[in-house]
Residue frames relative to the residue before (quaternion, step in Angstrom):
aa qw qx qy qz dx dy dz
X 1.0000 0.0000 0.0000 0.0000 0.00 0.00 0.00
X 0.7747 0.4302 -0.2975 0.3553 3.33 0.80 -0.57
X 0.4855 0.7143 -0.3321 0.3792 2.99 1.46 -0.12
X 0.6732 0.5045 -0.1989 0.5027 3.24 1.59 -1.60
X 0.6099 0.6563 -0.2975 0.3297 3.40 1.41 -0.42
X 0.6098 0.5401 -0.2106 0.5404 3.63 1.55 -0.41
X 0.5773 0.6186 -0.3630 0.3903 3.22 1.67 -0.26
X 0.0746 -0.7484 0.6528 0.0903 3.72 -1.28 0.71
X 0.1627 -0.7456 0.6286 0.1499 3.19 -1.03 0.30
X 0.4519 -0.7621 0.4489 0.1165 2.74 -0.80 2.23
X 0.2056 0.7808 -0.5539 -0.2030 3.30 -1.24 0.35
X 0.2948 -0.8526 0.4302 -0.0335 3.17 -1.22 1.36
X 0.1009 -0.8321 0.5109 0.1910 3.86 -0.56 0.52
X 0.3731 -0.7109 0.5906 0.0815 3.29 -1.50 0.97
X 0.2445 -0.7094 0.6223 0.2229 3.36 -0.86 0.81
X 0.0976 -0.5246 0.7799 0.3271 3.83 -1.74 -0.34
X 0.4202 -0.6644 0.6048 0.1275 2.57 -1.86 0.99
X 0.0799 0.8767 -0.4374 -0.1834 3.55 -0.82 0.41
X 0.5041 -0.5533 0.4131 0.5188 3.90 -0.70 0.32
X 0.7303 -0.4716 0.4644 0.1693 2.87 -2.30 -0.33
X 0.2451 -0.7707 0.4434 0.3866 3.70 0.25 0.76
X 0.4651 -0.7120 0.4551 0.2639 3.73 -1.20 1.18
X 0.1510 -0.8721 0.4600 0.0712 3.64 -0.77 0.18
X 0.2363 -0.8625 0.4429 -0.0635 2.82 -0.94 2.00
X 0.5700 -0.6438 0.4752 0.1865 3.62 -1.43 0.84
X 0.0417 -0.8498 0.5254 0.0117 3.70 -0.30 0.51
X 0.4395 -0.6988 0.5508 0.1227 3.18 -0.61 1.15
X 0.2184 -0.7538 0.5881 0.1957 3.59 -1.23 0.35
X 0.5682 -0.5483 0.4012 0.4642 3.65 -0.82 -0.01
X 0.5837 -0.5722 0.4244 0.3895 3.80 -0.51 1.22
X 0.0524 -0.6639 0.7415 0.0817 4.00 -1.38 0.79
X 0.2781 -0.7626 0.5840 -0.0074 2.61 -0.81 2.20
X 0.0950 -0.7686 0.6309 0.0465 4.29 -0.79 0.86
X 0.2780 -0.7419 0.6080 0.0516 3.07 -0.93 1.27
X 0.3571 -0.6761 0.6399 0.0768 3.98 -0.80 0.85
X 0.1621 -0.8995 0.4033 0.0436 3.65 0.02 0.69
X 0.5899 0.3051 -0.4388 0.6052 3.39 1.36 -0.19
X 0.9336 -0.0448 -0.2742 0.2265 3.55 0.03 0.08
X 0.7603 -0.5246 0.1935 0.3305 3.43 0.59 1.87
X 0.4909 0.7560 -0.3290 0.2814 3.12 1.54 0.17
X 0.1988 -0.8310 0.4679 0.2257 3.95 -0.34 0.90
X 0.1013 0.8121 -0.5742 0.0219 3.44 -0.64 0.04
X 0.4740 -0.7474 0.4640 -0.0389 3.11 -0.45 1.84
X 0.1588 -0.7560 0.6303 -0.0775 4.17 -0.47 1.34
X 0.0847 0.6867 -0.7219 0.0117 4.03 -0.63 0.93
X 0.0241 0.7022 -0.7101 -0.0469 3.25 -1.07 0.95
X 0.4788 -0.7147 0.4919 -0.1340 3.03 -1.51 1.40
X 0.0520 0.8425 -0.5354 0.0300 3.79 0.43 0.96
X 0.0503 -0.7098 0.6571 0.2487 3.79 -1.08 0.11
X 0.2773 -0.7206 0.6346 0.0343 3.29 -1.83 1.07
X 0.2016 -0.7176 0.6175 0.2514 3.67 -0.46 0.21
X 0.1660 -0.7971 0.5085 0.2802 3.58 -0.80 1.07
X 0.4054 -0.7087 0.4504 0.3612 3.66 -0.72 1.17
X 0.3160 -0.6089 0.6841 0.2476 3.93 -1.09 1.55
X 0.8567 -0.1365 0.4132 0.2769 3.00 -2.54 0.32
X 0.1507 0.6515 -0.6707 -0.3208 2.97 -1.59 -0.18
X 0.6434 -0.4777 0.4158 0.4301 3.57 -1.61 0.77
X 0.1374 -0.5413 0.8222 0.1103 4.09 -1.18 1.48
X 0.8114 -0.2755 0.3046 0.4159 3.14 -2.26 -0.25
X 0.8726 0.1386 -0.0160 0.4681 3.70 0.94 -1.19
X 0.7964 0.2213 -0.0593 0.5597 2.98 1.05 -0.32
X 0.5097 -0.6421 0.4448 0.3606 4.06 -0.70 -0.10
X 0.1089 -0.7908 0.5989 0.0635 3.60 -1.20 0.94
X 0.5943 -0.5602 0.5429 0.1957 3.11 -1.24 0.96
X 0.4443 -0.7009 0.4638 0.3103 3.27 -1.24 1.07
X 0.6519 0.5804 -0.3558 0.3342 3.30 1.23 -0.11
X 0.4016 0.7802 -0.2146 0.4288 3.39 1.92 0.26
X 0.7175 0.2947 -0.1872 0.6027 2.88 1.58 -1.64
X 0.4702 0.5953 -0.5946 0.2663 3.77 0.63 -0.07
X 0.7671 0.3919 -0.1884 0.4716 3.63 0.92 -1.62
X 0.7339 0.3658 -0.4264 0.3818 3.22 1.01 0.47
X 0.4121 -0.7695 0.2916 0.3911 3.09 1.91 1.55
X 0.2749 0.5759 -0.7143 0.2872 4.39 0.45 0.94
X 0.8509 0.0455 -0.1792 0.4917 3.79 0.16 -0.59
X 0.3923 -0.7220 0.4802 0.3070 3.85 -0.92 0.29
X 0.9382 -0.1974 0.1981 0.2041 3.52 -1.59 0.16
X 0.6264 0.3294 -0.1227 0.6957 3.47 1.58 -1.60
X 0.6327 0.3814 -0.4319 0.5173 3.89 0.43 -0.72
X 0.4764 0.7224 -0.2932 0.4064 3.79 0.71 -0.40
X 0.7262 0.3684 -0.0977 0.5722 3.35 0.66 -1.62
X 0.3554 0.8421 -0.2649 0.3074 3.42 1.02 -1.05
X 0.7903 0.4034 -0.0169 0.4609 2.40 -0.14 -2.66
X 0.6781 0.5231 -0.3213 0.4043 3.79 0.52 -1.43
X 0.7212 0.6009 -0.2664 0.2185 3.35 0.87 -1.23
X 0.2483 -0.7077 0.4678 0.4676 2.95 1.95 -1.21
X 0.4330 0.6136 -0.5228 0.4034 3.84 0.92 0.47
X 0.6970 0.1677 -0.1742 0.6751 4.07 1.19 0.05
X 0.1632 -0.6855 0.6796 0.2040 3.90 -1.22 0.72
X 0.8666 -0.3112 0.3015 0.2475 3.33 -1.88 0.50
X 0.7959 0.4567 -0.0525 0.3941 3.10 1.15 -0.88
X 0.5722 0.5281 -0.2990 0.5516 3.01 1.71 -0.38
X 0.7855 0.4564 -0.2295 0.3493 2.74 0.85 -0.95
X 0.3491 0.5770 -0.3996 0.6209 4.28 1.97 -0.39
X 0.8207 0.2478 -0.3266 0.3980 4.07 0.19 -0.45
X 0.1469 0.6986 -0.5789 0.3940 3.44 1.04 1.15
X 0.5373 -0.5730 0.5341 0.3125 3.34 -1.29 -0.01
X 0.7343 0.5477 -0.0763 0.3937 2.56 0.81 -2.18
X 0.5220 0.7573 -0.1096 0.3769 3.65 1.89 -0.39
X 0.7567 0.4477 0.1050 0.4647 2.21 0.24 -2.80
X 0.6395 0.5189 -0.3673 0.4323 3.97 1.08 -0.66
X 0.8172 0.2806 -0.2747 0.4219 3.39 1.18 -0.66
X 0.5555 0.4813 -0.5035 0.4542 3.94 1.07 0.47
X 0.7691 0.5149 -0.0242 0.3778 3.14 1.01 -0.93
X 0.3032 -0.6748 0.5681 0.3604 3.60 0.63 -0.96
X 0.5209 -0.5109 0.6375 0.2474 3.05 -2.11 -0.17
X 0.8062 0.0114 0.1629 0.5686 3.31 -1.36 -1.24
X 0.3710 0.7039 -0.5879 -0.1460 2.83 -1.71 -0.54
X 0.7508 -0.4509 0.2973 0.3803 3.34 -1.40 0.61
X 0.0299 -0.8831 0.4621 0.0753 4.07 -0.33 0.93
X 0.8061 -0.1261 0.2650 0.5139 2.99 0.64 -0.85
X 0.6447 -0.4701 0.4974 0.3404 3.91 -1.33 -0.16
X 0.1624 0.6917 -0.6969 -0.0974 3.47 -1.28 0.58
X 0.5947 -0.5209 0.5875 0.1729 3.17 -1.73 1.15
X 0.1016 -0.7274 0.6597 0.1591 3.52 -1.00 0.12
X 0.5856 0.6592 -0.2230 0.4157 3.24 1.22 -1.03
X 0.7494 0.1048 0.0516 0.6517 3.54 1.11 -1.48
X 0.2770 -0.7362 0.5614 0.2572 3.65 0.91 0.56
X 0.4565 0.6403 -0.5751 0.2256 3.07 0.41 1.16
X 0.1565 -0.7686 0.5839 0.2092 4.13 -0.93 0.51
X 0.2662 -0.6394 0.7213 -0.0089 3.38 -1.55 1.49
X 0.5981 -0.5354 0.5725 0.1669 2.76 -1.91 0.45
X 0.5650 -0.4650 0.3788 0.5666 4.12 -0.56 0.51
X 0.7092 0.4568 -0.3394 0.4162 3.52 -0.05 -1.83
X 0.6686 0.4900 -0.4102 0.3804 3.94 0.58 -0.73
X 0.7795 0.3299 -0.2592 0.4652 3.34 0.39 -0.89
X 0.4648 0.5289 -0.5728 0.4197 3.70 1.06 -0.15
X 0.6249 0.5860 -0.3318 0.3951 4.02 0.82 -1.55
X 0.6066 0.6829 -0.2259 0.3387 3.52 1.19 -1.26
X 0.4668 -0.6693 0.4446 0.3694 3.33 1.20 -1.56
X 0.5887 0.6448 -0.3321 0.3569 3.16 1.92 -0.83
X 0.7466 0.3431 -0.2285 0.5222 3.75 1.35 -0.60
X 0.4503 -0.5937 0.5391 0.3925 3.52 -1.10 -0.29
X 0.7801 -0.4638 0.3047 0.2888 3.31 -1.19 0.42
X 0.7669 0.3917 -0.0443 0.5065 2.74 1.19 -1.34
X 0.5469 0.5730 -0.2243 0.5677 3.56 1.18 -0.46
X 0.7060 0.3947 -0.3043 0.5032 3.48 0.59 -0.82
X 0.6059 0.4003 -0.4394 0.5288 4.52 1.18 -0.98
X 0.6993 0.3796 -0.5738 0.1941 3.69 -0.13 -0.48
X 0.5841 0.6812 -0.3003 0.3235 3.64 1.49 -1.10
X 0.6736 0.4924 -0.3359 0.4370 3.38 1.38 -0.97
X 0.6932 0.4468 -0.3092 0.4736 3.53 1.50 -1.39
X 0.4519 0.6022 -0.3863 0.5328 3.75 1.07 0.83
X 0.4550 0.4722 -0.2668 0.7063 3.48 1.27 -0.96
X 0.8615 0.3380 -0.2615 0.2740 3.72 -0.65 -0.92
X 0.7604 0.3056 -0.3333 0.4662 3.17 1.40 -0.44
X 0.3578 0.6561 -0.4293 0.5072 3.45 1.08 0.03
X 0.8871 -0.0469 0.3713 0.2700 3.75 -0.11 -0.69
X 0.6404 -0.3424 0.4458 0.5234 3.64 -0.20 -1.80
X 0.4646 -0.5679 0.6405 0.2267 2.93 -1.76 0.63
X 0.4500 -0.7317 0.4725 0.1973 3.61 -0.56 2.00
X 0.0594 -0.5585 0.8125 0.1562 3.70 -1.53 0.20
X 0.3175 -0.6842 0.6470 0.1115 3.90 -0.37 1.14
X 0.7795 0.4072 -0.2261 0.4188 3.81 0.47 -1.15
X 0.7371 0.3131 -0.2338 0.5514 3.55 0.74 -0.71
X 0.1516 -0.7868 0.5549 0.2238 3.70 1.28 -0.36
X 0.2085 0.6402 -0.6377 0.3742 3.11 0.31 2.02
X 0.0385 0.6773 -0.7014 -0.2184 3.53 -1.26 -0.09
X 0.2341 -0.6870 0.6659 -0.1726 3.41 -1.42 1.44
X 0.4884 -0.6336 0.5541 0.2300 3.40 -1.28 1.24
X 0.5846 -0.4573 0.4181 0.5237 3.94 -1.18 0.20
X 0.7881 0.2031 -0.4475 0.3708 3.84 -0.15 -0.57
X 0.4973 0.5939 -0.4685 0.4249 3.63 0.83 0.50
X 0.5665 0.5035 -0.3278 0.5641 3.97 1.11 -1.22
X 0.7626 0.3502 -0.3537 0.4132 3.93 0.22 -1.13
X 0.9002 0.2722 -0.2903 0.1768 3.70 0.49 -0.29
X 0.3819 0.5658 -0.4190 0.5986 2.58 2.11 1.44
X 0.4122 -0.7401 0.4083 0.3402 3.47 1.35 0.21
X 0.0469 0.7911 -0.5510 0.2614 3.50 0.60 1.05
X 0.7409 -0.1483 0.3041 0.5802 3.18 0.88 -1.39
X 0.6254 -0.7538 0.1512 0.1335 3.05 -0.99 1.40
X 0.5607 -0.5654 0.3354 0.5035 3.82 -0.37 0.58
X 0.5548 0.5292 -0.4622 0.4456 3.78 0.61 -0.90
X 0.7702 0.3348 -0.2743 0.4684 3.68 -0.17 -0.59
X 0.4372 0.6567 -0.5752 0.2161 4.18 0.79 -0.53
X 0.6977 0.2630 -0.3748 0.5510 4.63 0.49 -0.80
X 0.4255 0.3797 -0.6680 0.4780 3.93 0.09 0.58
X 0.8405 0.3843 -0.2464 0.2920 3.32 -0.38 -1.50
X 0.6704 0.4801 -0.2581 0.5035 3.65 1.29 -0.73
X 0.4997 0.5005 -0.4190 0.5694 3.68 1.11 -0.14
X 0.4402 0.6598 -0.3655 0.4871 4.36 0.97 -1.08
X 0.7071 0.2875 -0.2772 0.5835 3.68 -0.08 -2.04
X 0.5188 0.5839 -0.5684 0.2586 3.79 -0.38 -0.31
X 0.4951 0.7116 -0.2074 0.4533 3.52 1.88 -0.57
X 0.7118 0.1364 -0.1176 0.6789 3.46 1.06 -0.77
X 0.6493 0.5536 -0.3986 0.3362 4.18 0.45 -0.21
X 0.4708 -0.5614 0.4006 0.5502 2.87 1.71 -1.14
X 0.1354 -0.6272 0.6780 0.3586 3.65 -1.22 -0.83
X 0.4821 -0.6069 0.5208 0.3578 3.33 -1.58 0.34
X 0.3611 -0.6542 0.5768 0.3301 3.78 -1.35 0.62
X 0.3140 -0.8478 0.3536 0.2402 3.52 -0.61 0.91
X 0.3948 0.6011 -0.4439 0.5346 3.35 2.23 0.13
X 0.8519 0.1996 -0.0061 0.4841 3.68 -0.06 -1.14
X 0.5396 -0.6992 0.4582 0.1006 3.74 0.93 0.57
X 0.6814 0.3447 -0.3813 0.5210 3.69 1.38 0.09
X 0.7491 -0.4303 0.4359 0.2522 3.01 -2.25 1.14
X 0.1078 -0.7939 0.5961 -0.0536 3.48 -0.70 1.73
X 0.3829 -0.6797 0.5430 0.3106 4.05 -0.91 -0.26
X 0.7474 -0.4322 0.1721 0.4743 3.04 -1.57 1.22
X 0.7967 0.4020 -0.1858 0.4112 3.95 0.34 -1.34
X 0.5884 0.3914 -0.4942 0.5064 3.39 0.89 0.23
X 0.4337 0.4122 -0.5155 0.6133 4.00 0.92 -0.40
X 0.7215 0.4889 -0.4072 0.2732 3.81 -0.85 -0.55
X 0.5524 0.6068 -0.3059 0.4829 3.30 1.77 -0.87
X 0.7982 0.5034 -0.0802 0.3211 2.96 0.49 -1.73
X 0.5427 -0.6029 0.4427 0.3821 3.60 1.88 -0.14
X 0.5609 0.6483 -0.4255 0.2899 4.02 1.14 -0.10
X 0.8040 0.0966 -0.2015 0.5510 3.11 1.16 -0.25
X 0.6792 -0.4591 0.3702 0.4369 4.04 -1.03 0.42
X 0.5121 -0.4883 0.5892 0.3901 3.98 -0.93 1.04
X 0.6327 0.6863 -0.3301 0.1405 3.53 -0.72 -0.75
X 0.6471 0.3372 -0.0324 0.6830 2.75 1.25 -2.37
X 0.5442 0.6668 -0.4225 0.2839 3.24 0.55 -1.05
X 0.6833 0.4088 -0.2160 0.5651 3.65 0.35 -1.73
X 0.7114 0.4431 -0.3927 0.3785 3.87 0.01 -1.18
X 0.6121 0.3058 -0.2583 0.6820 4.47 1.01 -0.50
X 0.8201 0.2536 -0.4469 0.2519 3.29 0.35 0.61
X 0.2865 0.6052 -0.4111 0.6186 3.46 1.89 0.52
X 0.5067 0.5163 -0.4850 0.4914 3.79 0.61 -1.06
X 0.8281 0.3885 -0.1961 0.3534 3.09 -0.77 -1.69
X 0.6521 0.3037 -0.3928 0.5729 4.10 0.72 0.07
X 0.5297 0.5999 -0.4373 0.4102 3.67 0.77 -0.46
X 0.6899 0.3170 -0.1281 0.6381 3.73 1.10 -1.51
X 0.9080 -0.2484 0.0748 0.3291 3.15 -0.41 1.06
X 0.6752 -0.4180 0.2348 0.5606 4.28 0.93 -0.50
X 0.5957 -0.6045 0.3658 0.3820 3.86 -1.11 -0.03
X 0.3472 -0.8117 0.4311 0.1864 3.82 -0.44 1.15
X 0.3486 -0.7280 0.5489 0.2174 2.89 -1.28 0.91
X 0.4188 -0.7286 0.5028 0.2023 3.55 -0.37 1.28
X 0.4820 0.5854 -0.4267 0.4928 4.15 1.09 -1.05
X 0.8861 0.2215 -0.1122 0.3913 3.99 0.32 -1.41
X 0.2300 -0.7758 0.4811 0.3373 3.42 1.77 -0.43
X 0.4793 0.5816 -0.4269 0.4997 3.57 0.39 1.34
X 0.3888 -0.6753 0.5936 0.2010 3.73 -1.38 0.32
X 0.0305 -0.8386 0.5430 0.0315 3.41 -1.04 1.19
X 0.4821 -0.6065 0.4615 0.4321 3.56 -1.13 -0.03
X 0.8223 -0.4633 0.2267 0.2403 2.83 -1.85 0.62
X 0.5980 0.5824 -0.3455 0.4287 3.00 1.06 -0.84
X 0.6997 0.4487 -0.3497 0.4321 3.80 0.81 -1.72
X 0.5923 0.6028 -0.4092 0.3440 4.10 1.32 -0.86
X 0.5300 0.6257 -0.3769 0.4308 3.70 1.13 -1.05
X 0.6125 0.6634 -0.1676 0.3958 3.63 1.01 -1.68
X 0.8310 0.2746 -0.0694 0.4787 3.18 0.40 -1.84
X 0.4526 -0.7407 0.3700 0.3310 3.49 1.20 0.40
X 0.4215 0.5996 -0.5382 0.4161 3.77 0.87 1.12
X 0.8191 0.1733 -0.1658 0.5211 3.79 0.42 -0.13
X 0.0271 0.8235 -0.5628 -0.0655 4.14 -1.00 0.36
X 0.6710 -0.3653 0.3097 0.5661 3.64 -1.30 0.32
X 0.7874 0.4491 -0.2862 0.3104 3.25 -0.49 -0.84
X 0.4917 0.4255 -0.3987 0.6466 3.66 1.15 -0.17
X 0.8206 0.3310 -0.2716 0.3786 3.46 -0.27 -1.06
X 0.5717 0.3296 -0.5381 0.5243 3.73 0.92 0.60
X 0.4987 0.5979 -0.5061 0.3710 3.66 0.55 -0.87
X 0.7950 0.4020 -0.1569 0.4264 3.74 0.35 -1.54
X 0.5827 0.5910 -0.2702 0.4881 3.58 1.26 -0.36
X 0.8110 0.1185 -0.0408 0.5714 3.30 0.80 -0.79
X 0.0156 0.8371 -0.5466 0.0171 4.21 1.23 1.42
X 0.2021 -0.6619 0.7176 0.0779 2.77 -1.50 0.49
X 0.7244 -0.4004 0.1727 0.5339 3.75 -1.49 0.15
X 0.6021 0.4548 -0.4224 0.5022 3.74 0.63 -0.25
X 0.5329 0.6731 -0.3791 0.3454 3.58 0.23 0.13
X 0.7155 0.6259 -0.0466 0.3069 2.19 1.15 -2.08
X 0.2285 0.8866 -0.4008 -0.0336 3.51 0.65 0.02
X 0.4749 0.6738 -0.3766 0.4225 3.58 1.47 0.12
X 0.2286 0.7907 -0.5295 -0.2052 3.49 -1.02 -0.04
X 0.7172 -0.5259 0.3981 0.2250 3.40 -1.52 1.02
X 0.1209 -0.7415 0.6212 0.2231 3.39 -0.32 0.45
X 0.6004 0.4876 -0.4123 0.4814 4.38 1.00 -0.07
X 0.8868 0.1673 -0.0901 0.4212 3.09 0.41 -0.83
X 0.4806 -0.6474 0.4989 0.3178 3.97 1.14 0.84
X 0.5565 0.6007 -0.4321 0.3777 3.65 0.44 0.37
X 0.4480 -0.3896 0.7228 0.3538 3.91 -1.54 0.87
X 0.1861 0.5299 -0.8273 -0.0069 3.09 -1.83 0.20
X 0.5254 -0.3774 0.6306 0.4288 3.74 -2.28 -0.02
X 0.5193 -0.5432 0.5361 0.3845 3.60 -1.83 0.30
X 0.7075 0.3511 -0.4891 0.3699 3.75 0.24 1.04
X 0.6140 0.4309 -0.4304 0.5020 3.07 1.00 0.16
X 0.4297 0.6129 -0.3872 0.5384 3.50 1.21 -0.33
């Protein structure tokens, strides 16, 4: 016990960096004016500049700024903005109000030592003795659906077949943890073959209630519930819409109980949700 007492769980945020969108000069077609008393031509070129609006960096892929407008992350004037070239790509990913939904927030990383101010990686300190088996797979399959599998020490973040063949974490656990990312990739609907979210698999019986709710509390805990179709976080409101999140989940998870709970504390021997954790 006293060991587990010295234990913190570190939590760290990661930024992506992105470039500057480049900006280009468009020519119109020449307006040609003709002078009629004296047959003279005389040729007008008028010359607009446009800033094309780059990508921004989602969890897996890139979203269009027109993506976040209708998924109501930026509004109408930040919108124009963006098109106008009066704000770049980048200013605008290091919002808050932004950065929470390409990116995440907190999130569970890794192990800190107090003892040896040293910081480990889950799979390390599970190998170590400092976690339980079982404590350390939900945290990682929390890591996986959330986003990335954390490197705390190298402050990397790294998809599951990227974590296993850097030895992050062990092959025995790689379809737990790859079934997890299925959280932010999507899952496949096996009636209609298209790319559902974590809570519409949960509907449908694809994956076990249990885990299901506990990676999906994650994923609102870190920051809101991803859409796997755009590979981005949205608010609640656009999840209700897009048919990834309903009332009745969002009281269930609002008001947990010990079945909720699906975290546990290594300090205090306690279930907890992954934000109070």
């Amino acid at each position: 016990i006293e060991r587990f007492l010295e234990i913190i769980l570190t939590i760290i945020e990661m930024q992506t960096i992105t470039t500057s969108p480049p900006s280009m000069v468009m020519c119109q077609p020449p307006e040609r004016k003709v002078d009629s008393s004296t047959t003279k031509s005389t040729i007008t070129t008028t010359v607009t500049e446009t800033t094309e609006v780059e990508k921004f960096h989602g969890i897996r892929k890139d979203v269009t700024a027109t993506e976040l407008l209708e998924s109501e992350i930026i509004n109408e004037d930040l919108y124009k903005d963006l098109t106008a070239g009066k704000v770049t790509v980048t200013e605008v990913s290091e919002m808050d109000s932004v950065r929470k939904y390409l990116e995440g927030t907190n999130c569970i990383a890794g192990v800190y030592l107090q003892s040896t101010k040293e910081t480990l990686s889950i799979y390390e300190a599970k190998s170590k003795g400092l976690l339980t088996p079982g404590t350390s797979l939900v945290l990682l399959e929390a890591q996986a659906a959330t986003g990335f599998v954390i490197d705390p020490v190298n402050n990397k973040k790294l998809s599951v077949e990227e974590a296993v063949a850097q030895r992050l974490v062990g092959s025995e656990w790689k379809n737990k943890l790859l079934s997890a990312e299925r959280g932010v990739t999507g899952y496949k609907d096996p009636y209609t073959g298209n790319t559902i979210s974590l809570f519409q698999a949960l509907q449908k019986d694809l994956i076990v209630k249990d885990h299901g709710i506990r990676l999906l509390e994650a994923q609102i805990a870190t920051g809101g519930i991803i859409d796997p179709v755009h590979s981005h976080r949205v608010p609640v409101q656009v999840a209700y819409e897009r048919g990834y999140f309903n009332e009745e989940m969002n009281e269930i998870l609002s008001d947990p109980d010990d079945d909720t709970k699906g975290f546990f504390d290594p300090n205090t021997q306690e279930n907890l949700t992954y934000l109070q954790l």
